[in-house]
N, C-alpha and C positions, 0 to 999 in steps of 0.2 A: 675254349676260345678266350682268348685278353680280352679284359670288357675297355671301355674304353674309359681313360681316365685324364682327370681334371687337374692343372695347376692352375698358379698363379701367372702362369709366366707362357710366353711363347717361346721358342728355342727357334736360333738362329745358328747353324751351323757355320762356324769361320774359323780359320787356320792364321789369320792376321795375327796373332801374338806370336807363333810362331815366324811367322816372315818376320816379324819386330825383333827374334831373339835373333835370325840366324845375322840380320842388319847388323846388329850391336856385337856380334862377335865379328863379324869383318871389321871393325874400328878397330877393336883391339888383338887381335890375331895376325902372329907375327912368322907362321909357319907356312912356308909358302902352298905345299899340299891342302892344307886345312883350306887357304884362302880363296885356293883353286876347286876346292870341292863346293865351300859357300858360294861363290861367283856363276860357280853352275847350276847351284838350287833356284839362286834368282835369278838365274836366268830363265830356266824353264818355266818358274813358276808364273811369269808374264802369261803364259799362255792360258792362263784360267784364273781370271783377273774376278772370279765369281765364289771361287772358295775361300776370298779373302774380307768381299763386301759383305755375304753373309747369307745363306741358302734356307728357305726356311723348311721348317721339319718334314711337315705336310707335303710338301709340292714336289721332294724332289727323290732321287732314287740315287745313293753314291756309288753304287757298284760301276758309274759309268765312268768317276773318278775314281778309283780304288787304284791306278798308277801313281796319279802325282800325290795321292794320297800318300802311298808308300813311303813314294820320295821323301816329302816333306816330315814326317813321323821315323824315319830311320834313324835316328839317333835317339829317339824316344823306345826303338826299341832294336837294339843293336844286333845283329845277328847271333853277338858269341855270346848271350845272354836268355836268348830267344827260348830256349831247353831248358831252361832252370825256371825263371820268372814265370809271376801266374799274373800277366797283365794283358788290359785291353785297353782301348781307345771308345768311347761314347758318347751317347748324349746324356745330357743330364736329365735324371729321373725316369729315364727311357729305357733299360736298358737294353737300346738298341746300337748291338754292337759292329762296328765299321774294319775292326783290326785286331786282333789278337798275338800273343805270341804265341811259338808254338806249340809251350806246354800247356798251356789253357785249351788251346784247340783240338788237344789230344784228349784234355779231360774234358770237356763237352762233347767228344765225337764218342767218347765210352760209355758216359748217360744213353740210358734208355730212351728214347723221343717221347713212346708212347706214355711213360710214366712223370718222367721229367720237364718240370718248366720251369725257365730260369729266372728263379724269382729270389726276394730276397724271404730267408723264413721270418714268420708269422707277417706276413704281408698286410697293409691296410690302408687301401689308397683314403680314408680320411686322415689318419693320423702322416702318410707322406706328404698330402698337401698344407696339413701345418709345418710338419718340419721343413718344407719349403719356405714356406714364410718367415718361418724361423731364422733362415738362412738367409733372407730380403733383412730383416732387423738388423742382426749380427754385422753382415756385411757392409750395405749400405749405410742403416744408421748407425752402426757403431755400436748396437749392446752386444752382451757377451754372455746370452743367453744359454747355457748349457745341456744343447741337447744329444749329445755326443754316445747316444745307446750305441753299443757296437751293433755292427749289422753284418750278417752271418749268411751263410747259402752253404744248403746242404745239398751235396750232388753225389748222385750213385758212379761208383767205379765199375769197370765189367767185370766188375765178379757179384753187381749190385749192392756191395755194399756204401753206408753213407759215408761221405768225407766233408768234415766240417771247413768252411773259409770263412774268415773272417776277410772283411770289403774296407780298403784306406782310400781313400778318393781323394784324387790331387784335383784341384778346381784353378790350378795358375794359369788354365788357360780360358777363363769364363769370365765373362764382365757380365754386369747385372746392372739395368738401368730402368728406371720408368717408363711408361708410355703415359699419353692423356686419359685413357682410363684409370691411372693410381689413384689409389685416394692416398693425404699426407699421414702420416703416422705419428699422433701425440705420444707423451709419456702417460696422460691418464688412459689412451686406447690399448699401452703395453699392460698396465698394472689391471684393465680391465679383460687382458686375452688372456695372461696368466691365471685370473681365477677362475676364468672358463674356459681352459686350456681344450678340454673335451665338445666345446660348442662350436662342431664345424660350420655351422652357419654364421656366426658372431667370426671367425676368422675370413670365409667368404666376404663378408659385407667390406671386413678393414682391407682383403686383397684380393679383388677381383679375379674372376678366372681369366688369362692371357693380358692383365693392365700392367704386366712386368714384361722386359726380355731379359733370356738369357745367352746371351750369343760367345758363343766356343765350342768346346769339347771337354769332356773330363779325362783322365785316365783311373784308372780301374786297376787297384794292388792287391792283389789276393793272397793272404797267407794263409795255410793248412795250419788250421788249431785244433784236429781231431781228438789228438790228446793233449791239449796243453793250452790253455787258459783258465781266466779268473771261474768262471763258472766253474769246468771241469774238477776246481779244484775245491769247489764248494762239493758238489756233488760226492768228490771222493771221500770228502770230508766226513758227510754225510751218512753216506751209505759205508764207510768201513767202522764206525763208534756209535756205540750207543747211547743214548742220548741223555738215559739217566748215569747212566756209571763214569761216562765220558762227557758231565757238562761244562765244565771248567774248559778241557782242551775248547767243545764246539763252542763255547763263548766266546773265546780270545780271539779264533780261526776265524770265527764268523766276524768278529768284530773286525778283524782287520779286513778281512775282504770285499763288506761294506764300503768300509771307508777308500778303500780303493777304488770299486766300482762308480763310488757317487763322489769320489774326490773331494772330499771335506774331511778333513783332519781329525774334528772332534765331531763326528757322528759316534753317536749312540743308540741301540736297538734293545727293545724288551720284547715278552714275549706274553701271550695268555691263552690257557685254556678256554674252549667255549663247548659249553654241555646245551646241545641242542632241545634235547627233553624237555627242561627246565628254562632254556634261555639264560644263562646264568654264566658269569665268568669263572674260571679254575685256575689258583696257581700251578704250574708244576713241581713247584713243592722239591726243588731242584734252587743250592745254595748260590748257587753262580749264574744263573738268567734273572735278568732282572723282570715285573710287570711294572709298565708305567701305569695301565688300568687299574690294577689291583691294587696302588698305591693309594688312590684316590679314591675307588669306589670299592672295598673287599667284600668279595664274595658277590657282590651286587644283579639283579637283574640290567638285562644291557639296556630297557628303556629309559632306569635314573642313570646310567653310564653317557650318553650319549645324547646328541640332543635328534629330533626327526630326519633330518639330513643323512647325518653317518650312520645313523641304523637302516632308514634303506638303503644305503648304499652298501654298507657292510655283512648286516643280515640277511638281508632280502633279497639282492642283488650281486651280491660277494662281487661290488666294486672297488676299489681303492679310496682310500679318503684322505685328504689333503686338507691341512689347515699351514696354508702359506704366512699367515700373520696371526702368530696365539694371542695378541695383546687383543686387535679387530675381531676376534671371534668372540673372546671371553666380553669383550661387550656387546656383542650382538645378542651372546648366551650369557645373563648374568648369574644363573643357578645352575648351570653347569656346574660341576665339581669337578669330572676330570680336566677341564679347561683350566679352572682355576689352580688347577695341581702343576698342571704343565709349568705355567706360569708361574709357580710359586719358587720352583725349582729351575727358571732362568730357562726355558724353552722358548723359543722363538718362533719354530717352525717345524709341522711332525707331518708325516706318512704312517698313515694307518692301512694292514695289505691284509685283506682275507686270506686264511689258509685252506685251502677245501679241496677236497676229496670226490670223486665218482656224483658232484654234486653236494656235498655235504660241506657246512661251516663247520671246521675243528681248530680253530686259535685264527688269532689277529696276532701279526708282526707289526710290532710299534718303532717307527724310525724316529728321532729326535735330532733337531739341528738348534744352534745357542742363534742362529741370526736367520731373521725374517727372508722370506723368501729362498732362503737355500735350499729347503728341501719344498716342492711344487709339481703341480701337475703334469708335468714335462719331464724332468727327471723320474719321477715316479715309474714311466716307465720304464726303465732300468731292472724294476724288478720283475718283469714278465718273464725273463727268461733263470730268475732265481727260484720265485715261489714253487715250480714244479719240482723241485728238487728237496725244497722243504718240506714239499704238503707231503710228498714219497714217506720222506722220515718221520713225520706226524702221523701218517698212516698207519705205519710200521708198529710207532708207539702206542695210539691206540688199539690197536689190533691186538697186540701184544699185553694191554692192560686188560681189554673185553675178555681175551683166553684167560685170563689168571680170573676173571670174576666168575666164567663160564665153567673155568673147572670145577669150582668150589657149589655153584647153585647144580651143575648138572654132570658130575663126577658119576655117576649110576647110571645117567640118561643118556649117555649119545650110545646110539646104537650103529653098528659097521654091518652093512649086508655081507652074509654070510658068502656069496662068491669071490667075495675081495678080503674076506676076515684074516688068512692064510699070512697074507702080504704085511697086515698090520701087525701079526702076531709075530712072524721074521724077522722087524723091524724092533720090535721091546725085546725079542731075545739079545740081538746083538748087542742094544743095550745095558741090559742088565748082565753079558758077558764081558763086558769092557767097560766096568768101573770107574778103570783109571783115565780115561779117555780126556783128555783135557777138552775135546772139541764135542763131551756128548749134547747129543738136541738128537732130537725124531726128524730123521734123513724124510726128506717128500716122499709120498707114497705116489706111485705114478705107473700108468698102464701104456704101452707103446702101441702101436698099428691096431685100432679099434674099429670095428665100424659102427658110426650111430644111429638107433633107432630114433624116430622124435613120433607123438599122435596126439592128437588134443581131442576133446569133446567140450566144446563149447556153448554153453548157455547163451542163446540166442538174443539179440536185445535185452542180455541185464542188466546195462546202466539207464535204457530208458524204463524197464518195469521197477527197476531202483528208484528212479527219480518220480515215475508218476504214485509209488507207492509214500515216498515222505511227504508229497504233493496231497493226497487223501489223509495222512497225517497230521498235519501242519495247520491243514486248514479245519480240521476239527479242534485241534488245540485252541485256535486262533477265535473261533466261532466262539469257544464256551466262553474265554476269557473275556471278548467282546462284548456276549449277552452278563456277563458280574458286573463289569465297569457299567453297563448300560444301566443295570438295575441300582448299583451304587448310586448312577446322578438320577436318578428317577427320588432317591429317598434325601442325599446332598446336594445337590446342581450346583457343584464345584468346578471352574472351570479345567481343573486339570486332568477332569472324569471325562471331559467332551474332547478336551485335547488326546487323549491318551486312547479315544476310542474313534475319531478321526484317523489316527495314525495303524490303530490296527485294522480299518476299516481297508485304508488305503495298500495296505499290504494284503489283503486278503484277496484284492483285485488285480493284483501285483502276480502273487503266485496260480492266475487263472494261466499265465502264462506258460509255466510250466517251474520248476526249479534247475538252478544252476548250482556249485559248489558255494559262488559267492552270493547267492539271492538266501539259501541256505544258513550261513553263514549270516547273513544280515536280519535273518527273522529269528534266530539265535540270540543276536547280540540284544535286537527288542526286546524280546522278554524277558533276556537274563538284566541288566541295567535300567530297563524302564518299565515294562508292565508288571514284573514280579513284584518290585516295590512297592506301586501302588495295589495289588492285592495285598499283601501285607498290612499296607495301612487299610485297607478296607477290613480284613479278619480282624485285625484290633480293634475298630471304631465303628461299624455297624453292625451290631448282634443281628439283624435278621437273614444277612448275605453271608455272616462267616461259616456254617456249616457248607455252603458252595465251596469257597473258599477253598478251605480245610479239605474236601473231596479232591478239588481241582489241582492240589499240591501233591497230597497221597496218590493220584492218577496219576501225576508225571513223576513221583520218584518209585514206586511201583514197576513203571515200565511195562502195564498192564493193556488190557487191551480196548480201552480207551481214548490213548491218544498215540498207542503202537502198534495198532491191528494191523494197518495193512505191511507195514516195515516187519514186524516179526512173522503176520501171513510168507510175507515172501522169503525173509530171510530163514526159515524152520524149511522153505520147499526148495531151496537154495542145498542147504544143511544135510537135507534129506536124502537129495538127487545124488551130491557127493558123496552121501557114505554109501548108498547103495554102489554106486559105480566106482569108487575105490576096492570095496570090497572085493565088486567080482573081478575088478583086474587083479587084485593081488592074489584071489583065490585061482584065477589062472595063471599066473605064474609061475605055483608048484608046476605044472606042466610043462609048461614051458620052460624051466630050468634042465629038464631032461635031455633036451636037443641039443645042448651047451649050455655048460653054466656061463652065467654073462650076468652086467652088472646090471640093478633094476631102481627104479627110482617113479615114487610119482607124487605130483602135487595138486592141493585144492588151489584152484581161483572161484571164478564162476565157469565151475567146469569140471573137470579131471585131464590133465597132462602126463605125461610119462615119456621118459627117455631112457632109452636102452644101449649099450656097449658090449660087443661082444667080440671076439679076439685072442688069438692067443696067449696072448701075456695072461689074461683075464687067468686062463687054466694052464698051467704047462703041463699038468699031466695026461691029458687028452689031448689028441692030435685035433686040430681045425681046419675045416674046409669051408668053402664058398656054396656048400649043399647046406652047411650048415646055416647058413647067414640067410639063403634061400627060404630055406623052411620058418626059421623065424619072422620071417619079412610076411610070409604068407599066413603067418599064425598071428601075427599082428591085425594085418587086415582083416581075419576071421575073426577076431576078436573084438574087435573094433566094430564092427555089426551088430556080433550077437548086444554088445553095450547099448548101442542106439536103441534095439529093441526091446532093449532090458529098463531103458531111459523111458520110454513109451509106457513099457508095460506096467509100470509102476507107478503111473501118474492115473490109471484109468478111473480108482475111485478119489482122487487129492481134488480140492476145491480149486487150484489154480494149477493152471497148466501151461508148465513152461516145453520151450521147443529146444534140439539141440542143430550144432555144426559141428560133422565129424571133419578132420583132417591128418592126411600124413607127409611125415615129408623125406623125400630119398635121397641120402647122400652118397654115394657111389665113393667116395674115395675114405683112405682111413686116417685117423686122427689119433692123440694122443690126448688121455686125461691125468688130471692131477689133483689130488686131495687137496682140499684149501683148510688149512687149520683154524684161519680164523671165522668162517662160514661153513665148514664142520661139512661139508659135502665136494663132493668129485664136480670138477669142473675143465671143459676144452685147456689144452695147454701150450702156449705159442700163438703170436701172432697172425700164422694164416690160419692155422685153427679157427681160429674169433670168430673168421667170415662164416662157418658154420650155425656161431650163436647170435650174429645179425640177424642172416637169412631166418630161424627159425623165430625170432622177435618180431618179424617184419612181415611174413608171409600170410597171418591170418587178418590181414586186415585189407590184403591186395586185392587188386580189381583186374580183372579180364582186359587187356589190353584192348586201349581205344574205346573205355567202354566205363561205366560207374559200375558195373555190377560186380560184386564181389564173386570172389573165386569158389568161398563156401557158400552153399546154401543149405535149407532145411532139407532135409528128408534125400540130403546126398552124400557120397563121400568123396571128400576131393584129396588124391596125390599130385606133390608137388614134386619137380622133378628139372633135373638141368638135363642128362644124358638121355642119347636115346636109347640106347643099350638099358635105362632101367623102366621107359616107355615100354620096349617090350616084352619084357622080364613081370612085370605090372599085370599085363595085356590078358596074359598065359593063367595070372592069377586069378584075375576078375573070370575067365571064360571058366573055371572050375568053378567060382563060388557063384557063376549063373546058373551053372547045372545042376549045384543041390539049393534053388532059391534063396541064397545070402542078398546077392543081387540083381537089381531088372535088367533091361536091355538098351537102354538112353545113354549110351557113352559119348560124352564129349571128350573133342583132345584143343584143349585153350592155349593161347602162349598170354604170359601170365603180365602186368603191367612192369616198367624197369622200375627198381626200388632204387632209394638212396642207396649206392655203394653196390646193390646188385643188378644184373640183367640177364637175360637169357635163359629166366624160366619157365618151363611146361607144366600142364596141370591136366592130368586125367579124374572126369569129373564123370559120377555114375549113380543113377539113381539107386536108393538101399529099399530091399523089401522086407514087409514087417509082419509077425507072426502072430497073430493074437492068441495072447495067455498060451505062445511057445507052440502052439500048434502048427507043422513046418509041411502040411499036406495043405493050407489056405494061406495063400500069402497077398499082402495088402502094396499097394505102392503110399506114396506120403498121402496126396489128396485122400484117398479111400482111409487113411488112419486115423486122418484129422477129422474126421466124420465119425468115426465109431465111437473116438474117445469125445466130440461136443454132445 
């Protein structure tokens, strides 16, 4: 559903500059047909003396004019043009469109409905309601404020592929005028929207929602740039060189393309490394990119780089930064250094752009312009539809640097499961048989029509027995350092002994709360910057408190069980649980490899995971059946039990007893996987693939539809499931492992809550029965196990 959206302005639909134009061509039109055909438009057009005065958007429905509409717009779109042109007729900002030609109307009737909205890409009605305004300034007052991002729509063809248009919008037919809501518009309200170009409310306040009109119509020019614009050509750029061998070309390339996009002459762009680890800038070390940063601050942490503004915005936030006037900032900042660098070197005005990755900061792109305000928070956008194309190449690059570190520290250590070893090994032969190859590199390794196994064992509330366990932690550390400082002012009564134990006081009541990442975090920073010092000055300057002291320090760099009992209590039964239950999944695996070999894979969290592929490609020398896929489906779930049991039974003499949540989940269709070189494991390959590794991200956390309750629980096993064909496939399963007591008889059949991006899934949920110390003649349901084992 369109939500509904805000301008500045009210739209008044009118055709009046039209009548105005065909008037001024009857004065000078000396062709008597021509004269005869104007003399007939106004004629007609008397008769809807309402599409001229001016219809407002709200109130009315033009499909009841869509004749004299035609009429009047026929030369705006001529018939013997109608086939070729990608035009319409609209409102402004709406696009709600009244006319089209006919080639538009062929490509919007071969868009998909259900997947397609005709919108413009990366939509955002805040930033359209500034460029609105934008357009009130410009217009009206007269600046010539530069906000000219191209604006693109991407629409599927019926073959669903995307086709890119670029949007020219003719506005000759739109006047734009105040109403008594405007407010006036100084030059200090311009130079103060500029530096908060992003403050949709500071733009709000200067231009009310509807204290404008806009009354006309636009026209709408679409040109197909699927293959052929400034971007495209960055991209190409991009992705056919490489960055170190080729950075001369991509300097120049990129420099001019820059300067194209943001139409300033003399722009200039540098570039920096950012090593997240450390926080730390990196040149590339590459003779022909320039760092503006690196100039100024080498090698530098980025908090003397930067003053607190651009670091959250660029670190923490991987927003854009904008210094519209370098002269104004560097005094605002007067120990700034890269400010003063800019500045040293004739900068006026710079764009600072995160580069980032899957979430990740890996460089800042530095734009520089010689005169103030050129480059600003308005233009800036311009590079939204750049940086993904760089961050690509950045990727690429470090990816490509991580492999070369990665071979050298673990050249011995990657190990290739032996059902896929075959593939890797066909892959170095060809290699090593064609020497002369000018194009050799290790071709993808990749398996076609797979089906995926997914099952998880989950550790049940471990972020909260996580958290209440640092919580038991924390507040012993807290206590002891409390009772030192206390005994210090008992023997000094210094005030910064009663200050400093007010403050741990206060926090100690603080964490009855419970702990958070940043409460955490905050009791952290206490001790490391303030109470550690003042023990230190206590161990030097009172002999009777310093052997505490001295204990109290060897306690916490020890890591002993003192002030880490209950965090290594739990983290050792965390440790424990996992290797017992990797082990026996992998020791069932031998077995399992015998039904088909297939690819196997499993990881610790708080838990054990495993995902499975199994497929012909996987084997060509054995023929594959869907008996096979069967059997392993049902050797999963049996195994998957005897785990939980194994999870139980191994806890019955451990001082802390944790619970689990099994789950599985059924994909019915097959996929493709693909070796990833620079994460060294097999991963989904393609696009609709993904949706398989959403759903499996997504699914242990979902809740029974219409309902909080989540889909796993203790002492059950829940499949997760789209089809009903693997509902009953499932069914067939569980009714055999009832018969040799795997499982009870509590079958629920759930439809599961709609996730972001997925819906329409099922969940077969069944109580699991449990064997004490493996004896499979008495079997327990949950309640009855949680009783044996308190």
């Amino acid at each position: 559903m369109q939500q509904k959206l805000q301008y500045p302005f009210s739209i008044q639909i009118s055709f009046q500059k039209v009548l105005d134009e065909f008037k001024n061509r009857l004065e000078t039109e000396n062709k008597a047909l021509s004269i005869k055909y104007i003399e007939s438009v106004l004629e007609y057009s008397k008769d809807f003396p309402e599409l001229f005065s001016g219809l407002e958007d709200k109130k009315i429905d033009l499909k009841q004019y869509q004749k004299p509409i035609d009429v009047l717009l026929d030369d705006l779109f001529p018939d013997m043009l109608s086939k070729n042109e990608i035009k319409a007729a609209a409102l402004p900002f709406r696009s709600k469109i009244f006319k089209t030609s006919d080639r538009l109307k062929e490509i919007l009737a071969n868009a998909n409905k259900d997947i397609f909205e005709f919108q413009p890409r990366n939509f955002n009605p805040e930033v359209n309601y500034i460029f609105a305004c934008v357009i009130i300034l410009n217009k009206y007052y007269g600046y010539n404020l530069d906000f000219s991002r191209p604006i693109y729509y991407d629409i599927p063809d019926q073959y669903g592929n995307i086709r890119n248009y670029r949007l020219f919008i003719n506005a000759d037919f739109v006047d734009i005028f105040p109403t008594e809501k405007s407010v006036d518009i100084t030059e200090a309200d311009v130079d103060e929207l500029l530096i908060n170009y992003e403050n949709t409310d500071l733009w709000m306040e200067k231009f009310p929602p509807e204290s404008w009109v806009f009354k006309g119509f636009t026209i709408m020019n679409f040109t197909d740039v699927t293959s052929d614009d400034g971007i495209s050509e960055l991209k190409s750029l991009l992705l056919s060189h490489n960055i170190k061998t080729d950075s001369r070309l991509i300097s120049k390339k990129m420099s001019e393309i820059l300067k194209s996009i943001f139409n300033i002459q003399n722009l200039e762009f540098g570039f920096t490394l950012f090593d997240e680890s450390t926080e730390r800038f990196q040149n590339l070390n590459f003779q022909n990119i320039h760092s503006y940063i690196l100039e100024a601050v080498n090698n530098a942490n980025c908090h003397k780089a930067f003053c607190a503004e651009a670091y959250s915005n660029l670190v923490k936030k991987n927003h854009y930064f904008c210094i519209t006037n370098i002269k104004d900032y560097f005094n605002k900042n007067p120990d700034n250094i890269f400010a003063q660098s800019l500045q040293n070197q004739g900068v006026e005005s710079a764009i600072l752009a995160p580069i980032t990755k899957n979430g990740k900061l890996l460089a800042i792109m530095e734009l520089v312009a010689f005169r103030k305000n050129e480059l600003n928070n308005i233009n800036a956008t311009k590079l939204d539809d750049v940086v993904p194309y760089i961050a690509e190449t950045v990727g690429h690059f470090f990816a490509e640097f991580q492999n070369n570190v990665k071979a050298i520290i673990q050249s011995e250590c990657t190990s290739i499961h032996p059902s896929v070893e075959w593939k890797f090994e066909e892959e170095a032969k060809r290699l090593i048989n064609n020497p002369e190859d000018k194009n050799k590199s290790f071709k993808a390794i990749k398996f076609e029509d797979v089906y995926p196994l997914y099952g998880q064992i989950d550790i049940a509330g471990s972020s909260s027995l996580r958290n209440e366990a640092i919580q038991e932690d924390y507040t012993a550390q807290l206590n002891k350092a409390l009772n030192i400082v206390n005994s210090a002012f008992e023997l000094q009564p210094i005030p910064i002994y009663e200050q400093i134990s007010f403050r741990i006081s206060n926090k100690l009541a603080s964490l009855i709360k419970g702990v958070t990442a940043s409460s955490e975090q905050k009791i952290m920073d206490l001790m490391k910057y303030d109470v550690d010092p003042i023990l230190r000055h206590i161990e030097t300057h009172i002999a009777e408190i310093k052997p505490q002291v001295t204990q109290f320090f060897n306690d916490l760099e020890s890591r002993n069980e003192v002030f880490f009992k209950q965090r290594n209590r739990f983290d050792n039964a965390v440790t424990q649980i996992n290797q017992i239950m990797a082990e026996m999944i992998d020791q069932k695996q031998i077995e399992a490899q015998k039904i088909f070999p297939h690819y196997f894979e499993r990881y610790k969290t708080d838990g054990v995971e495993h995902n499975i592929y199994i497929g012909q490609s996987i084997n060509e020398e054995e023929d594959f059946s869907e008996i096979m896929l069967q059997n392993l489906r049902l050797w999963q779930l049996k195994t998957m039990c005897e785990m939980e049991n194994e999870f139980y039974n191994f806890q019955r003499k451990r001082p802390l007893k944790l619970e689990a949540r099994s789950m599985i989940f059924v994909f019915n269709s097959t996929l493709s996987i693909k070796y990833r070189m620079d994460e060294k494991h097999f991963d989904v390959d393609g696009t609709y693939n993904t949706r398989y590794e959403i759903i499996k991200k997504r699914i242990d956390k979902a809740f029974v539809k219409n309902t909080e309750e989540r889909i796993t629980q203790k002492g059950k096993m829940t499949i997760v499931y789209a089809q009903k064909e693997s509902e009953r496939e499932y069914l067939k399963y569980i009714k055999y492992l009832q018969q040799i007591k795997y499982l009870g008889e509590e079958i629920e059949i759930l439809e599961v809550q709609n996730l972001q991006g997925v819906s329409g899934l099922k969940a077969i949920r069944i109580n699991i029965l449990y064997h004490k110390n493996n004896q499979k003649n008495k079997s327990l349901n949950y309640d009855d196990l949680m009783k044996s084992l308190n």
